[in-house]
N, C-alpha and C positions, 0 to 999 in steps of 0.2 A: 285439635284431635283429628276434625277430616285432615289438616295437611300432613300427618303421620300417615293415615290409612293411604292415603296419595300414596309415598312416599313407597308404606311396605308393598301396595298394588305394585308400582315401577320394579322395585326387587324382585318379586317374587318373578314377575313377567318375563324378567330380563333372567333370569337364574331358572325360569321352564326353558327355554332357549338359549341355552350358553353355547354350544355352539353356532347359532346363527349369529347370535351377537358376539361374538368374539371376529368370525370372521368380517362381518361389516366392521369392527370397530376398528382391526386390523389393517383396513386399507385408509380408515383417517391417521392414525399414529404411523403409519407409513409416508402420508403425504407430509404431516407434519415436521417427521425425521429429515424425512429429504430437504427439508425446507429448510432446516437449519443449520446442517450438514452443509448445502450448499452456501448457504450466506456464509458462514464461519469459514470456508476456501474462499470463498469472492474477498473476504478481509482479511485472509491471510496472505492472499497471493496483493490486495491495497497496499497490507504493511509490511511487507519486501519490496515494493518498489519504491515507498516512500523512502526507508531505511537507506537505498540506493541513490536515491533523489540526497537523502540527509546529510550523506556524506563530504557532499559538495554546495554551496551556497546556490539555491534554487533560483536566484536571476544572476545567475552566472552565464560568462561565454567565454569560449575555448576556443580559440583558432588556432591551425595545423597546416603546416605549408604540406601542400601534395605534388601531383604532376597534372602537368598539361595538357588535358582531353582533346583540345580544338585547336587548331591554327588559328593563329593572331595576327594582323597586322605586321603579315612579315616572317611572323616565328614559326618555328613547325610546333605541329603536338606533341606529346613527350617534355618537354621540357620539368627539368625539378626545378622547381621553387624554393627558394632557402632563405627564412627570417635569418635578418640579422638586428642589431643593436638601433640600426637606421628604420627600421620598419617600426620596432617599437617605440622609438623616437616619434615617428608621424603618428601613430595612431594616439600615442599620449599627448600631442600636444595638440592635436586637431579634432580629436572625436572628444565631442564637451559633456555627452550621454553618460559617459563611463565615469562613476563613483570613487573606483579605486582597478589599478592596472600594475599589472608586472609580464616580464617576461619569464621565460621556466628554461633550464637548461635541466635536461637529464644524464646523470653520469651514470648510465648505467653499470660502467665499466668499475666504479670505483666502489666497492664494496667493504673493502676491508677497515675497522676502525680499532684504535685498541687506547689504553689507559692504563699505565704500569705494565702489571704484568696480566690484564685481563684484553681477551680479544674477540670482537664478534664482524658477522657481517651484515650491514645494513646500505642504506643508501644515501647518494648526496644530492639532491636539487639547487640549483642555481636560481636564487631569485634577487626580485626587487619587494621592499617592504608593501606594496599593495598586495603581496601574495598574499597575508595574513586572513583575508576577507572571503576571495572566493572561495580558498579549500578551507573554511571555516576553523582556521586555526584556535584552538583555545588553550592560553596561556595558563601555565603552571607558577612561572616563577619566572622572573627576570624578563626582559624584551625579546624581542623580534628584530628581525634584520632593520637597520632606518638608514634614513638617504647619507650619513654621514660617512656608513659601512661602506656605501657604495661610492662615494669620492674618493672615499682614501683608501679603497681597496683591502679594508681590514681584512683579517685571517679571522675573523668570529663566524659561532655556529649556535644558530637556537634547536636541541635536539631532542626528538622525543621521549615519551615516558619510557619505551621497551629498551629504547638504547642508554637511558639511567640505569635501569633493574639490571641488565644484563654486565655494565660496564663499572657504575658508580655502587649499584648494591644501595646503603643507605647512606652512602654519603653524600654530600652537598656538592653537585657538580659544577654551580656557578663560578665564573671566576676561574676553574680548571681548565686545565689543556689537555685537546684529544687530537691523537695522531691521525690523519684520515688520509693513507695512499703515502706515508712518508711525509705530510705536513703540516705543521703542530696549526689546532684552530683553538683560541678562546672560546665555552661554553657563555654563552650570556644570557642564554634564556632555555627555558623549559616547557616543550609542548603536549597536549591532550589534543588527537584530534577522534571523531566518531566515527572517520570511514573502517575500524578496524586495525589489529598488530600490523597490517602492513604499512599503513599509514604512519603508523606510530616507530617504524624501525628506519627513521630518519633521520637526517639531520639539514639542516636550510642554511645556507653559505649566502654572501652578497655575489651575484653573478658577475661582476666586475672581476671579483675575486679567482670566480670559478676560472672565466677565461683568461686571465694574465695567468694563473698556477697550473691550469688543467689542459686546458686547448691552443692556446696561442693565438686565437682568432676571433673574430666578432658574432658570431653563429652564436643562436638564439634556436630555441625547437618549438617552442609556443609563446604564444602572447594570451594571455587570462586576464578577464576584468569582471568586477560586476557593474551593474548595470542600473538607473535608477528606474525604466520602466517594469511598470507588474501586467501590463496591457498586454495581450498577446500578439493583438496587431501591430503594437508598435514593437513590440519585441519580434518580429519577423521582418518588418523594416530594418528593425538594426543589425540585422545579418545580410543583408541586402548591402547597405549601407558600405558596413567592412570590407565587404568581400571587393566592392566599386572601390575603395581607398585601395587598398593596396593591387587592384586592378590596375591601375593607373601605373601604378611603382613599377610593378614587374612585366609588365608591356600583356597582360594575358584577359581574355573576355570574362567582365562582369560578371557572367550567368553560366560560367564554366565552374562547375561545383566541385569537381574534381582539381583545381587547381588548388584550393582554399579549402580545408572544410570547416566549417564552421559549426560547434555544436551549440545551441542553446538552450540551455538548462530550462530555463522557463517554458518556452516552447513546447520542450521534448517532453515535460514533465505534466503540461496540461493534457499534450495527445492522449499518453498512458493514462492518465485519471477520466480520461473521459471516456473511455476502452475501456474501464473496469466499471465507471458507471453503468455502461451499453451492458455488460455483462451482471452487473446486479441486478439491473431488470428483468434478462432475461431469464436469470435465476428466480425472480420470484414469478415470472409467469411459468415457470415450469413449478414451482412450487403448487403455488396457487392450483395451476391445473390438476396437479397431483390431490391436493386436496379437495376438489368438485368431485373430481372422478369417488372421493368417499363418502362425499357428502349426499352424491346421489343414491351411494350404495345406499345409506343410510335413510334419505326419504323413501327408498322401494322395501324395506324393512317395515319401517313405520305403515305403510300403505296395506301390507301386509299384516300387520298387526290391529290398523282397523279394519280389515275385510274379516278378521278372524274373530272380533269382538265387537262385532255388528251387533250382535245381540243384546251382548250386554249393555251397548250403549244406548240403544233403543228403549231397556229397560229399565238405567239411571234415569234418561231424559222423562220418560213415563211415568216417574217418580218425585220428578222437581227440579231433576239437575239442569243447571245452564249452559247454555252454550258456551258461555267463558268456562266454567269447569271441565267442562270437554274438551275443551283447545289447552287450555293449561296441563290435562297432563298427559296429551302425546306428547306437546314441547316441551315440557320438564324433561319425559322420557329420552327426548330425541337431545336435548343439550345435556343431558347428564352422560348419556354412550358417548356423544360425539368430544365430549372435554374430559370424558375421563381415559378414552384412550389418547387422545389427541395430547395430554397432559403426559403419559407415559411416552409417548413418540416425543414429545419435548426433551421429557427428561434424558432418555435415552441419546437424543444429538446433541446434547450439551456434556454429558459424559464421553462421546466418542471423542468431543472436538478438547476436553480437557486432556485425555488420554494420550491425544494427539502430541497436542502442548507439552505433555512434560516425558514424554519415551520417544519424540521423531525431533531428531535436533533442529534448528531452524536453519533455512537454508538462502542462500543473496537474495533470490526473488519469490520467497515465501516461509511469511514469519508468523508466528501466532495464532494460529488460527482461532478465532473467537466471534463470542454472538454478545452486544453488550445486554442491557439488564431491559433498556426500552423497547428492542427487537423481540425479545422472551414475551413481552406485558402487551405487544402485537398480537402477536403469537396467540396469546391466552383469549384476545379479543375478538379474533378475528375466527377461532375454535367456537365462541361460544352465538355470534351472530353464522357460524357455520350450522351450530348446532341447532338454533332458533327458524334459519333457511330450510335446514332440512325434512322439520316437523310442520314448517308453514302448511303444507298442500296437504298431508294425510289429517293434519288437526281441522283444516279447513272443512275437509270432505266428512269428519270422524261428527263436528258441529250440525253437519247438515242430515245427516242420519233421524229419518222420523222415526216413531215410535213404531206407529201402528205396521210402516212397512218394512222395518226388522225383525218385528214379531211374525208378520206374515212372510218374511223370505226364510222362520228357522221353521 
């Protein structure tokens, strides 16, 4: 029964001063908003980059012939650099790091495909069957380009989902012949890939293929591989590495980065995650800050409320009461304002960041914005040793109140 009378004392206390306490309480449910506001952007802007990262096989590497920064041994600056079929020959047969490799020919030019009397436009890539790995191809139905494609110069094409829908509708593509640029190609397989419809409005030729039909010539536009290291340092070495091999071939400086450029997935992908870690930190010390700044409001509250009930606790304590019943309920008091607005600032940035989610579309580099269930149960933990902090010092001082000089200061 005292923990009832406790209980209605705190209400009544807290409901004689509703505006004082709303405003103190206003600035915890404030820091708390902000605080989960900001973490549910720090992970929304995580899962658009990841999404970005997803698209492509995260120990992947992309090399792109550029131009010539430095004079070389000889050569002037400026020079273009042009992969051909021989480039990709050395790096496959000499770089032992690499898991799976193809070359990429882009046709941009070649857009038009059609099937009876259905016609759309899409795109053609020239590859070798290690594409399959780094642009994380995932098969539907049938194969993928294979080295046989590539000896005997078949006319087959493994083509995405959007280029089914749009061309085959529901029928079974495999086996079928699609015109691509005025040249009938065998379908032999069927691709899903996750970068996206554009990824998916393809179709994958053997590059042997492309260049005896398309080009005439040996030109190559990237070399792609993946990679078997997940080290970061050794995956900065193996950009190093490339860059020296084909250094060597086309007469241009090692450490001329503009000649070559080299992306690495792995690499590029730890930078950014480690950028958003620096940035969730920071987000929670701006959080955290936000929420002292209430927590203090809320001890000078409290302090206030024992200077104002001096008396009366002069006049419990002169009656029996303990020192623990006196600490116990300015801290009840003070973790009940501080978790029950602190609890509505919760709710409130979890509703924004729902709202968010389902009326702002998601966008490349920012997806989802969300806070999971064990950042919330933070949250509620860290509101109620907020709570506990705030009433430490006024319960302390509320304890130490004698009897006889409460009586003599009313």
């Amino acid at each position: 029964m005292f923990e009832l009378d406790k209980w209605q004392e705190i209400l009544a206390n807290i409901s004689k001063n509703r505006l004082r306490t709303f405003l103190t309480g206003f600035s915890v449910a404030w820091g708390i908003f902000m605080l989960i506001v900001l973490l549910g952007a720090g992970n929304g802007l995580e899962n658009g980059v990841k999404n970005q990262f997803s698209r492509d096989a995260i120990n992947s590497v992309w090399l792109n012939a550029g131009k010539t920064a430095n004079a070389y041994q000889g050569y002037q600056a400026g020079r273009d650099i042009k992969f051909t079929n021989e480039d990709y020959d050395l790096v496959n047969r000499n770089y032992k790091r690499a898991e799976h490799i193809s070359a990429r020919m882009h046709m941009w030019e070649i857009s038009l495909f059609s099937y009876k009397n259905k016609y759309g436009n899409f795109n053609m890539k020239g590859v070798h069957p290690g594409m399959l790995f780094p642009e994380k191809i995932n098969l539907i139905k049938g194969r993928f380009i294979n080295d046989l494609d590539i000896k005997e110069v078949r006319k087959v094409a493994c083509i995405g989902r959007k280029v089914v829908e749009e061309l085959f509708k529901t029928e079974d593509p495999i086996g079928k012949e699609i015109n691509i640029s005025g040249i009938l190609f065998k379908v032999v397989g069927v691709f899903y890939d996750d970068g996206g419809d554009q990824d998916n409005r393809r179709a994958y030729v053997p590059v042997s293929t492309t260049q005896r039909a398309f080009t005439g010539n040996n030109r190559i536009d990237q070399i792609v591989m993946s990679i078997d290291e997940k080290d970061i340092d050794n995956s900065e070495a193996i950009t190093q590495e490339l860059r020296t091999m084909l250094a060597a071939r086309h007469h241009f400086d090692p450490n001329d980065k503009k000649a070559i450029f080299v992306w690495n997935n792995l690499s590029e992908y730890r930078k950014i995650i480690g950028l958003i870690a620096g940035i969730t930190v920071f987000i929670w010390i701006i959080g955290i800050g936000t929420l002292i700044a209430g927590i203090v409001g809320v001890s000078n509250i409290m302090m206030i409320v024992v200077k104002e009930r001096t008396v009366e606790i002069g006049i419990r304590k002169a009656l029996g009461a303990t020192p623990f019943s006196i600490v116990s309920l300015i801290l009840q008091e003070a973790v009940f304002i501080t978790s029950l607005f602190g609890y509505i600032g919760l709710i409130l940035g979890i509703f924004l960041l729902e709202a968010f989610k389902k009326y702002i579309p998601d966008s490349d580099f920012f997806r989802k914005p969300e806070v999971d269930l064990s950042v919330a149960l933070y949250a509620m933990l860290l509101l109620v040793l907020a709570g506990l902090l705030a009433g430490f010092f006024p319960a302390r001082k509320a304890a130490s109140v004698q009897p006889i000089d409460a009586l003599r200061g009313e």
